[in-house]
Backbone as JSON, one array per atom type, in Angstrom:
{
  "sequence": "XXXXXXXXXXXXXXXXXXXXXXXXXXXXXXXXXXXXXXXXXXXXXXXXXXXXXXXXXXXXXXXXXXXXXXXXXXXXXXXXXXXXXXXXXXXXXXXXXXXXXXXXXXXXXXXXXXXXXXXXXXXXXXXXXXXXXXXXXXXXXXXXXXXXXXXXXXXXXXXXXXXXXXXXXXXXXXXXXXXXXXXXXXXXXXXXXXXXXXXXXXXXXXXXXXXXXXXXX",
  "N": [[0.85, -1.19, 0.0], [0.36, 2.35, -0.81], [2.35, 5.44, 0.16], [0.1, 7.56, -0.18], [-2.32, 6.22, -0.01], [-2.31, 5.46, 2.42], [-2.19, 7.39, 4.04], [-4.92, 8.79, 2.69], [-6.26, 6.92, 4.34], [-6.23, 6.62, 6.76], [-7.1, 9.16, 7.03], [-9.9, 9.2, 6.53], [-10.66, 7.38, 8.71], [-10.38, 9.24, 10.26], [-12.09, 11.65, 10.54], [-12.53, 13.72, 11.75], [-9.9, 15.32, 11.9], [-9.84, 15.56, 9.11], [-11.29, 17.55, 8.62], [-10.26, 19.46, 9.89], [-8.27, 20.33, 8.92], [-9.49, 20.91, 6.44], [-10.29, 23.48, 7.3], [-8.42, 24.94, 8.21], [-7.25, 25.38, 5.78], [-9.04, 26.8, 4.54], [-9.07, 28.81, 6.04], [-6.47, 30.24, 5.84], [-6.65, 31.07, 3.05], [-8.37, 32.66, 3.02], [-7.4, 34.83, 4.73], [-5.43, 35.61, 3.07], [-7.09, 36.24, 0.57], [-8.0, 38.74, 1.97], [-6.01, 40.13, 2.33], [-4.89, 40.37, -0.21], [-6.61, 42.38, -1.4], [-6.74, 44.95, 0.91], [-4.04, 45.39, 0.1], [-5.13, 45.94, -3.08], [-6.85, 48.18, -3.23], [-5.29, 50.17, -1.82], [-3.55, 51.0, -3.76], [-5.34, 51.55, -5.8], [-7.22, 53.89, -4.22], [-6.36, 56.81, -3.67], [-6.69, 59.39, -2.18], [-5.5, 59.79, 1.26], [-6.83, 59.22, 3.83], [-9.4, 58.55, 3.21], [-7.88, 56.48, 1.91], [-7.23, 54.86, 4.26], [-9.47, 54.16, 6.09], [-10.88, 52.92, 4.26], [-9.32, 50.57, 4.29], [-9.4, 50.01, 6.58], [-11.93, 49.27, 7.19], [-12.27, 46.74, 5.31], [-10.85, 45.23, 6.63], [-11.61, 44.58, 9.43], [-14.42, 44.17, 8.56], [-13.64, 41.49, 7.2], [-12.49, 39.93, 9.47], [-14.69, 39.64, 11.14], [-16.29, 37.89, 9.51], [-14.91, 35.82, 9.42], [-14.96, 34.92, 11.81], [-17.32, 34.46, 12.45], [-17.66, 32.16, 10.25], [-16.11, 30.75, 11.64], [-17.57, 29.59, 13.95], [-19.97, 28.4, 12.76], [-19.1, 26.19, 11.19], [-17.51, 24.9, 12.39], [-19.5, 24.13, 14.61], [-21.66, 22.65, 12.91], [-20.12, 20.38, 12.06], [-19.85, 18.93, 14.62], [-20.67, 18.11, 16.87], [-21.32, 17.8, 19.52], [-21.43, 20.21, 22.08], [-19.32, 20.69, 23.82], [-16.79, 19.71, 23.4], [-16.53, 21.61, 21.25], [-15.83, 23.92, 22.71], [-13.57, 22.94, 23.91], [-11.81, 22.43, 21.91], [-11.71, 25.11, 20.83], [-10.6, 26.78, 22.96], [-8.17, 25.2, 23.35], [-6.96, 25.61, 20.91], [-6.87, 28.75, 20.37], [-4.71, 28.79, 22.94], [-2.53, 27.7, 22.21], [-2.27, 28.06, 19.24], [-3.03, 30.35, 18.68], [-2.76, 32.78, 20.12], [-0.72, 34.89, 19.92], [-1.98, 36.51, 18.08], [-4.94, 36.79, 18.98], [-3.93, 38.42, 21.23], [-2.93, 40.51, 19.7], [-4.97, 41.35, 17.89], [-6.99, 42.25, 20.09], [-5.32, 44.12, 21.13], [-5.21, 46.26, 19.38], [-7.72, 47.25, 19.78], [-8.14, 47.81, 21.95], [-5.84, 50.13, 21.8], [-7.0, 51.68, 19.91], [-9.77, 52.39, 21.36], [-8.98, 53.08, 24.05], [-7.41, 54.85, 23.49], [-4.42, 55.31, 23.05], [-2.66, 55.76, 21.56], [-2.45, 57.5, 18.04], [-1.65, 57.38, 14.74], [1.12, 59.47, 13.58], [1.3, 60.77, 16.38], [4.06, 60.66, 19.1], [6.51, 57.61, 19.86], [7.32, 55.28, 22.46], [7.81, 52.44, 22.71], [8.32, 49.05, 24.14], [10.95, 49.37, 24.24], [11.75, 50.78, 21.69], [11.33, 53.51, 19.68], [9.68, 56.05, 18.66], [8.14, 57.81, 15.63], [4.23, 57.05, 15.1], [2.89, 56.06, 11.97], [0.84, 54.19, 10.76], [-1.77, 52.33, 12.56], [-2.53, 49.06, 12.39], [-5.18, 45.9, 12.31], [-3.08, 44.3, 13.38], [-0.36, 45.03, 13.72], [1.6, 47.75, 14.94], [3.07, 50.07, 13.2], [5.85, 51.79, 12.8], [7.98, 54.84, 12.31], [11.46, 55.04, 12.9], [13.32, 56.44, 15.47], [16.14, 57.86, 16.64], [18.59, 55.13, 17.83], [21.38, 54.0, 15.62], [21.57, 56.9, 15.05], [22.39, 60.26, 16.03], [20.31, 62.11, 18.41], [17.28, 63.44, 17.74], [16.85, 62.34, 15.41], [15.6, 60.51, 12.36], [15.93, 57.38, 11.71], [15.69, 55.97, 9.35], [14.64, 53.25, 9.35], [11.61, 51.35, 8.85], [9.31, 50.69, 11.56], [7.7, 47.31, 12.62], [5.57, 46.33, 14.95], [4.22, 44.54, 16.98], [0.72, 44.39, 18.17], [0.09, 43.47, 20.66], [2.07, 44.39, 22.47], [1.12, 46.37, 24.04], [0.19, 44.82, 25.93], [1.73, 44.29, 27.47], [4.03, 45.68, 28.02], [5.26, 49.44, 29.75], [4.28, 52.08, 28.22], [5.38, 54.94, 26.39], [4.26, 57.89, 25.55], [4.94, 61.0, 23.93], [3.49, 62.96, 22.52], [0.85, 63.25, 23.16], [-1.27, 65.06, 24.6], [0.03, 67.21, 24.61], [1.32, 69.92, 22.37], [4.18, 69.79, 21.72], [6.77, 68.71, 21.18], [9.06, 67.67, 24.05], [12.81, 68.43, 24.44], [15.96, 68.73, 24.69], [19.16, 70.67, 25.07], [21.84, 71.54, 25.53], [23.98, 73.72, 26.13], [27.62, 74.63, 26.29], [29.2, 76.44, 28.59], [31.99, 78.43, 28.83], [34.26, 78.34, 31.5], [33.93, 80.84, 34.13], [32.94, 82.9, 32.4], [30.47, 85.89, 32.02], [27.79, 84.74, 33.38], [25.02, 85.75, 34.05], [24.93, 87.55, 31.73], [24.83, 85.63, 29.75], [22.64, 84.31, 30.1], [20.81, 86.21, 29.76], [21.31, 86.46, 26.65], [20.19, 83.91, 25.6], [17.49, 84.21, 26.46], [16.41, 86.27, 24.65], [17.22, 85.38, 22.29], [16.0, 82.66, 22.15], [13.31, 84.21, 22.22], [12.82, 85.95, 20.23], [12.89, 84.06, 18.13], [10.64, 82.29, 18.96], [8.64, 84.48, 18.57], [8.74, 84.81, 15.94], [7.98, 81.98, 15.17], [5.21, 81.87, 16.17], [4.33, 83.89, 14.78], [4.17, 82.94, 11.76], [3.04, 80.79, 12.21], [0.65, 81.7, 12.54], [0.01, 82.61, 9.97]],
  "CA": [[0.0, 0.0, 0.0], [1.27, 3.54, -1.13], [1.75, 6.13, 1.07], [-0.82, 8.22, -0.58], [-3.56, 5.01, -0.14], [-1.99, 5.46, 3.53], [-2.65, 8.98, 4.4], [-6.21, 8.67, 3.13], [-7.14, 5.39, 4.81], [-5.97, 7.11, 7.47], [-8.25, 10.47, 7.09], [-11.04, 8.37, 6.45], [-10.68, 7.28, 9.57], [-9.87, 10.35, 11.69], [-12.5, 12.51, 9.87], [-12.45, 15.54, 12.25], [-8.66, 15.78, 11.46], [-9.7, 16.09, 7.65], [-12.02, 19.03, 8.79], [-9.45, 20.51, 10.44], [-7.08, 20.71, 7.5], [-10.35, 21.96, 5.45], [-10.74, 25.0, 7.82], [-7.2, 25.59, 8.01], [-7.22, 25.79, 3.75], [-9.98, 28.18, 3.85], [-8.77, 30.42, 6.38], [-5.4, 30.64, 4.74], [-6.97, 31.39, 1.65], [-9.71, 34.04, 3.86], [-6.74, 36.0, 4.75], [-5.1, 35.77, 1.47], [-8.12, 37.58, -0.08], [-8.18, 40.21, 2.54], [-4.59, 41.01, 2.44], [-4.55, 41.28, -1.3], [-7.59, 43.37, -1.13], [-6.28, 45.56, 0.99], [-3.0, 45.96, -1.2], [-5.45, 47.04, -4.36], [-7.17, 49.68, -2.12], [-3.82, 51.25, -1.41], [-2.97, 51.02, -5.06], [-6.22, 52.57, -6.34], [-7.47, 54.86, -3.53], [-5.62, 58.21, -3.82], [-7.07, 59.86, -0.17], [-5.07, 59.1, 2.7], [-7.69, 59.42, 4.83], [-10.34, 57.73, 2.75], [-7.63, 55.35, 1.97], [-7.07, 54.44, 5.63], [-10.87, 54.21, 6.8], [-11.96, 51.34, 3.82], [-8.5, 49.61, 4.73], [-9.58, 49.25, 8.53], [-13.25, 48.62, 7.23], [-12.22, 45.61, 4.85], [-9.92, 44.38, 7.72], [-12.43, 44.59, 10.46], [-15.74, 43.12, 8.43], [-12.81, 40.13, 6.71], [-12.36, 39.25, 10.6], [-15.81, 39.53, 11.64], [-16.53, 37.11, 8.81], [-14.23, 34.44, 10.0], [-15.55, 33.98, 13.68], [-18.79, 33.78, 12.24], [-17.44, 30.93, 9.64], [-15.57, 29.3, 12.29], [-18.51, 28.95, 14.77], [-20.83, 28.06, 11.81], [-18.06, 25.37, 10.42], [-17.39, 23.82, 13.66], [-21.05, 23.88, 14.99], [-22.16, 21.82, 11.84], [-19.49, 19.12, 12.16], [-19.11, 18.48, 15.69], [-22.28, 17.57, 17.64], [-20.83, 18.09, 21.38], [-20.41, 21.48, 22.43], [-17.98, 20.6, 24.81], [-15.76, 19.17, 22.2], [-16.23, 22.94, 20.6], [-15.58, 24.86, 23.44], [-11.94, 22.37, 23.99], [-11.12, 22.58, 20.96], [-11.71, 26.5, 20.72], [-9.8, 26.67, 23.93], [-6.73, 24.85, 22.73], [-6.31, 27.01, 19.88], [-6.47, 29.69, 21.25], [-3.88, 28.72, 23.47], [-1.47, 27.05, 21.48], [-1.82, 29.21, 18.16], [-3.66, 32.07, 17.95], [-2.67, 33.28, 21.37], [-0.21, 35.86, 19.79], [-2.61, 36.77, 17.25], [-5.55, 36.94, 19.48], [-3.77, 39.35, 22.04], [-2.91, 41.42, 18.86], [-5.86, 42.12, 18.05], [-7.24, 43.01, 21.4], [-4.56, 45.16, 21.3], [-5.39, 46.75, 18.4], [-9.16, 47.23, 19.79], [-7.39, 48.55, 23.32], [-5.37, 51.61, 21.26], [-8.11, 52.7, 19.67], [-10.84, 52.79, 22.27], [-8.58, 53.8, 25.04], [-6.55, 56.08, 22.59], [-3.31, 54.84, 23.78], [-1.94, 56.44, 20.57], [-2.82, 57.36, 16.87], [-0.86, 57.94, 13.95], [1.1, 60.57, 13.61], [2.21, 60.54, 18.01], [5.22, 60.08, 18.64], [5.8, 57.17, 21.2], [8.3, 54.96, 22.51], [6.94, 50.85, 23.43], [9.3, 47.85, 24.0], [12.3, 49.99, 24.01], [11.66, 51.08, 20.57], [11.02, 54.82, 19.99], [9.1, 56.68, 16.82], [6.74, 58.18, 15.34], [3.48, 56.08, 14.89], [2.45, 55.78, 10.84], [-0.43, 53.3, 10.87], [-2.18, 50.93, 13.47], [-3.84, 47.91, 11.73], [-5.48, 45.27, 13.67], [-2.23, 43.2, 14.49], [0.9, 45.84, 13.93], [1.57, 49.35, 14.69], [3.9, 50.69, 11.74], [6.68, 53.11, 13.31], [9.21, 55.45, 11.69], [12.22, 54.76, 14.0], [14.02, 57.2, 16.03], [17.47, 56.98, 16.9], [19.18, 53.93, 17.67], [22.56, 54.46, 15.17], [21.93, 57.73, 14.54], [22.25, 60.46, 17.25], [19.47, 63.25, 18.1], [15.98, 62.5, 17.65], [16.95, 61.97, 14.22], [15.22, 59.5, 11.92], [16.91, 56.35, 11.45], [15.21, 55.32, 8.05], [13.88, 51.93, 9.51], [9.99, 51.31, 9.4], [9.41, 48.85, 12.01], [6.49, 46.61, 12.66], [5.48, 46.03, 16.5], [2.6, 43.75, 17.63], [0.06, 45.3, 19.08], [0.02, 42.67, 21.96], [2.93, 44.84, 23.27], [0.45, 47.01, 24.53], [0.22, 44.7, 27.63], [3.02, 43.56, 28.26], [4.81, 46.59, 29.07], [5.03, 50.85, 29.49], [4.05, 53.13, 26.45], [5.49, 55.92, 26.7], [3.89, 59.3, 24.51], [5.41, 61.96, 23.95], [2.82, 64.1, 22.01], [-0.67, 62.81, 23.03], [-2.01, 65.89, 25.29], [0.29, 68.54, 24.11], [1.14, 69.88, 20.75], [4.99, 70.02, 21.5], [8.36, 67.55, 21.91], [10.13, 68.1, 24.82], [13.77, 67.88, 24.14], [16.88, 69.14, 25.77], [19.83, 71.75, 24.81], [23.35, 71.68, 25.99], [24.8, 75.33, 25.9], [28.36, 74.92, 26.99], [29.43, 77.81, 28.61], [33.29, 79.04, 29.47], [34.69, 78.35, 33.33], [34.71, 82.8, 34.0], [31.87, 83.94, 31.84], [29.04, 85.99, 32.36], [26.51, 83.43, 33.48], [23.69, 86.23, 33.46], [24.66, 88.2, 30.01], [24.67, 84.54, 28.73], [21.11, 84.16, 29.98], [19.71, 87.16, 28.85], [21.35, 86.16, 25.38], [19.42, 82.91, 25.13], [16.24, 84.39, 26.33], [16.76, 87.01, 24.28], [16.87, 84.69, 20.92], [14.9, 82.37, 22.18], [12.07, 84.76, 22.57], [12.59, 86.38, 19.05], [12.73, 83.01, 17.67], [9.37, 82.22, 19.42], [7.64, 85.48, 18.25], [8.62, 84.46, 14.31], [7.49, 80.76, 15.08], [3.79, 81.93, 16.21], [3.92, 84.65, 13.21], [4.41, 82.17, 10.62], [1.91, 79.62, 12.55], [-0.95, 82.61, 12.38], [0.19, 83.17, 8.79]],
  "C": [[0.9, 1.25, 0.0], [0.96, 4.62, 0.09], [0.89, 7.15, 1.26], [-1.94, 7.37, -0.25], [-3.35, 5.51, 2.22], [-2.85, 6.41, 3.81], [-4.49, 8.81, 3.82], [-7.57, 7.68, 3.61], [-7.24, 6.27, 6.27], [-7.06, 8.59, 7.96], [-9.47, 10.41, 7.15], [-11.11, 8.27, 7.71], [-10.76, 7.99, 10.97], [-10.87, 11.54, 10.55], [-12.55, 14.11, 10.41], [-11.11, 15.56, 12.04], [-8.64, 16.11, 10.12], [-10.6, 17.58, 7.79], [-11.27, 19.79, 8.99], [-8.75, 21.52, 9.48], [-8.37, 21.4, 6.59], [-10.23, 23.27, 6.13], [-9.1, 25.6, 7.8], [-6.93, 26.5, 6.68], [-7.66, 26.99, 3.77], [-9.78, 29.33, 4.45], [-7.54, 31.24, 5.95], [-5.73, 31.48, 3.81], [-7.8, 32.73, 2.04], [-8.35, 35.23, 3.8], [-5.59, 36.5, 4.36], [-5.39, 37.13, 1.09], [-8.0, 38.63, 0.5], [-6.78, 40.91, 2.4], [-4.41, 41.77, 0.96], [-5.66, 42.31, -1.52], [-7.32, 44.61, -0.81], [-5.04, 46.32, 0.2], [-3.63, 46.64, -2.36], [-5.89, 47.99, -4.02], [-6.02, 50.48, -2.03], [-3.26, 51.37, -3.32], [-4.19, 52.27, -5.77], [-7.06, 53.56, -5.69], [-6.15, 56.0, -3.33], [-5.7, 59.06, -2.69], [-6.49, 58.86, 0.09], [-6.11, 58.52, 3.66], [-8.97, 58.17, 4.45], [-9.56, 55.83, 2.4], [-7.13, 54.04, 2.92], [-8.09, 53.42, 6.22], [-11.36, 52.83, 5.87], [-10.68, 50.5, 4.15], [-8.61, 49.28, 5.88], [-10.91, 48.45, 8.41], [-13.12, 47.38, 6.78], [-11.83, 44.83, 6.29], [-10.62, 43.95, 8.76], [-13.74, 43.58, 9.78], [-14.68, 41.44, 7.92], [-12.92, 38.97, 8.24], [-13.75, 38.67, 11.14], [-16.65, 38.3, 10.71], [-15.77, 35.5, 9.03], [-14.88, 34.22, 11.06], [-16.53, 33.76, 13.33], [-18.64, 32.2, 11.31], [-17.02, 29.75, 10.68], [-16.38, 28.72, 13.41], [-19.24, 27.94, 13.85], [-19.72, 26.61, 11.34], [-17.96, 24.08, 11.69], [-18.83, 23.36, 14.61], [-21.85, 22.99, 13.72], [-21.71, 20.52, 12.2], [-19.41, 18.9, 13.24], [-20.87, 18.65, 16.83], [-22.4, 18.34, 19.3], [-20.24, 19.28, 21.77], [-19.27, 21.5, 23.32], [-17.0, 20.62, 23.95], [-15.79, 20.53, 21.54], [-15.73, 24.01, 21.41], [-14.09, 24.42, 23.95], [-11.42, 23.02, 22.55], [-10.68, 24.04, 20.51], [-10.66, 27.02, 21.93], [-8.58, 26.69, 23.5], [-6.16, 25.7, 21.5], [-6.29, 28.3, 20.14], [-5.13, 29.94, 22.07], [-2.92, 28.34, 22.84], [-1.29, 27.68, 20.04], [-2.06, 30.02, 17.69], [-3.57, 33.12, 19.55], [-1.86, 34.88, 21.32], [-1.41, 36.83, 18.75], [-4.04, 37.45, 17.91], [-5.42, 38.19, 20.46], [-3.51, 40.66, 21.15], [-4.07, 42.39, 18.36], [-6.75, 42.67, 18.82], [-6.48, 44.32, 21.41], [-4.74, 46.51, 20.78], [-6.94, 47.92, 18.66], [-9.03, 48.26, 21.04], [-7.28, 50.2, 22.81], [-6.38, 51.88, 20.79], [-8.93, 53.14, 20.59], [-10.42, 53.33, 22.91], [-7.66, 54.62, 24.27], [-5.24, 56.55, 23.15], [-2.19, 55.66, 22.59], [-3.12, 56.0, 19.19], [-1.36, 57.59, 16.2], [-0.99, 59.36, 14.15], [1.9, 60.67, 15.73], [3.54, 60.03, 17.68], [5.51, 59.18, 20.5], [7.13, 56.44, 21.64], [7.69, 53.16, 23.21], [8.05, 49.87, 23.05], [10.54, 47.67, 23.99], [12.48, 50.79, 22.23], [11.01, 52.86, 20.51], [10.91, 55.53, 18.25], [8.18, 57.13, 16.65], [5.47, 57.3, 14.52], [2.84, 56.77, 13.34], [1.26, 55.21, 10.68], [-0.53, 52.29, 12.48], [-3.2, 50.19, 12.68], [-4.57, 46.91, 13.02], [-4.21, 44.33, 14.09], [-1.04, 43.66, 14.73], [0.48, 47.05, 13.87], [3.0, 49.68, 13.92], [4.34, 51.78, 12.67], [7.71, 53.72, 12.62], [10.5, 55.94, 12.86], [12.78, 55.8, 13.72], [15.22, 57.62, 16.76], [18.25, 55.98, 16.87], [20.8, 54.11, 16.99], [22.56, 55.63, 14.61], [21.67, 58.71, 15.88], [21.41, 61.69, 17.15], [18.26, 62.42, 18.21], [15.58, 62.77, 16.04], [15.93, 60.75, 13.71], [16.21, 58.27, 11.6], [17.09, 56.23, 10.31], [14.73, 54.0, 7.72], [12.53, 52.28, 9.94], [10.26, 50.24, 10.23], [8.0, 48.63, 12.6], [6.26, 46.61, 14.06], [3.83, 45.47, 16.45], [1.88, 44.48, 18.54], [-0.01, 44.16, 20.38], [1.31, 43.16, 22.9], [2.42, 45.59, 24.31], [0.03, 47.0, 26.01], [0.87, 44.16, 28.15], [3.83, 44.7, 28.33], [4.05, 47.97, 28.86], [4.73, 51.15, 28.11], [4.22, 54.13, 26.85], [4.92, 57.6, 25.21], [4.13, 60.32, 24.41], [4.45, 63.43, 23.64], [1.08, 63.85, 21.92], [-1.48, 64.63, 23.94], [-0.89, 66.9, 25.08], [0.96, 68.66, 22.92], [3.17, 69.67, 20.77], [5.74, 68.7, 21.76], [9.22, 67.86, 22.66], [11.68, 67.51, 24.03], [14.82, 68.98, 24.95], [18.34, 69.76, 24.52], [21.07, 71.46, 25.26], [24.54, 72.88, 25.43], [26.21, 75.07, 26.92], [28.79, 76.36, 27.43], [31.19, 78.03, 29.38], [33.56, 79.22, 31.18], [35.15, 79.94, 33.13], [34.0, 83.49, 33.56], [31.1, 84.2, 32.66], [27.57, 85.34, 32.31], [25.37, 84.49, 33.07], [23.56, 87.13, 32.14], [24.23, 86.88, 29.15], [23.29, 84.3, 28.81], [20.55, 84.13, 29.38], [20.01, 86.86, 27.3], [20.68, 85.2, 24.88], [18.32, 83.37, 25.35], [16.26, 85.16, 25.35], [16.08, 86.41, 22.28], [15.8, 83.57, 21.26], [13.04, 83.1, 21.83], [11.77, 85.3, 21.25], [12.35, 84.78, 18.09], [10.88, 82.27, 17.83], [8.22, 83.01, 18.85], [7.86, 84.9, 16.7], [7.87, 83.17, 13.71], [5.68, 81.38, 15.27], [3.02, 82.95, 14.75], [3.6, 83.85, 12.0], [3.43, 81.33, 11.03], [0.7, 80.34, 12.01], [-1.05, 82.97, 11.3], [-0.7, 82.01, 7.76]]
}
């Protein structure tokens, strides 16, 4: 006997293991479609804004379409809710556990408005300004690291939103419009500490008056 005659003497036999592998196929293939989906949206939507809002909507009804398949899928074949509520269990735990906290995560930042694009933030040791949040990564434009300042690096980087609870988030620009940052005026052992003052307030303050001119302009 071949080991193709094998394998489906074998499946025959173990028929909820051939289900399994069906639902596996189709969700593969589920979030296939949605990914390339999304990709032609970004190709042929021209708004940012508009092209943001149907890329969260696909993403959001695609999902909402799976839990309903996979109740509906597994509630057909499987008689014993117990046996659905293990089995839902175990996966969960064993492989959708990162995936699952992701998108919680995802559901977290928004509602509690832990950040948007656009903030600039710092989570996991990682530090940037936030680009997109989908439902399972937040997209950052990194901030230091080998370059010094609060320079750009030129690395996008990905971060799971399941970071969200596993440690601090720190925000730099959620409740006020500015970036703190810090100065280092050496100054000469002997100088005039207070002419030097008045010289920084001095430009500072003209500097300040040209910045709000040009804002109100």
């Amino acid at each position: 006997m071949s080991a193709i005659e094998l394998i489906k003497e074998w499946l025959n036999a173990n028929p909820f293991v051939w289900n399994i592998i069906k639902f596996l196929t189709i969700l593969s293939i589920a979030l296939l479609v949605i990914q390339i989906l999304r990709r032609f949206l970004k190709r042929k939507i021209s708004n940012t804004v508009i092209r943001y809002k149907t890329q969260k909507a696909i993403e959001i009804l695609g999902y909402l379409l799976l839990v309903f398949f996979t109740i509906t899928y597994f509630s057909g074949a499987i008689k014993d809710f117990t046996i659905i509520i293990g089995l839902f269990t175990a996966g969960l735990a064993f492989t959708l556990q990162e995936l699952i906290l992701s998108i919680a995560g995802s559901l977290y930042i928004v509602l509690v408005k832990v950040y948007q694009p656009g903030d600039r933030i710092e989570i996991n040791g990682i530090k940037g300004d936030v680009i997109d949040v989908d439902s399972i990564y937040t997209t950052m434009m990194e901030i230091g690291e080998w370059v010094s300042g609060d320079n750009y690096s030129g690395r996008i980087v990905k971060l799971s939103n399941a970071f969200v609870f596993k440690g601090p988030i720190y925000n730099y620009s959620q409740d006020f419009p500015f970036i703190w940052d810090e100065f280092d005026l050496p100054i000469r052992y002997g100088s005039d500490i207070d002419l030097a003052k008045s010289i920084v307030i001095k430009n500072t303050s003209e500097i300040l008056a040209e910045y709000t001119t040009n804002s109100k302009a």
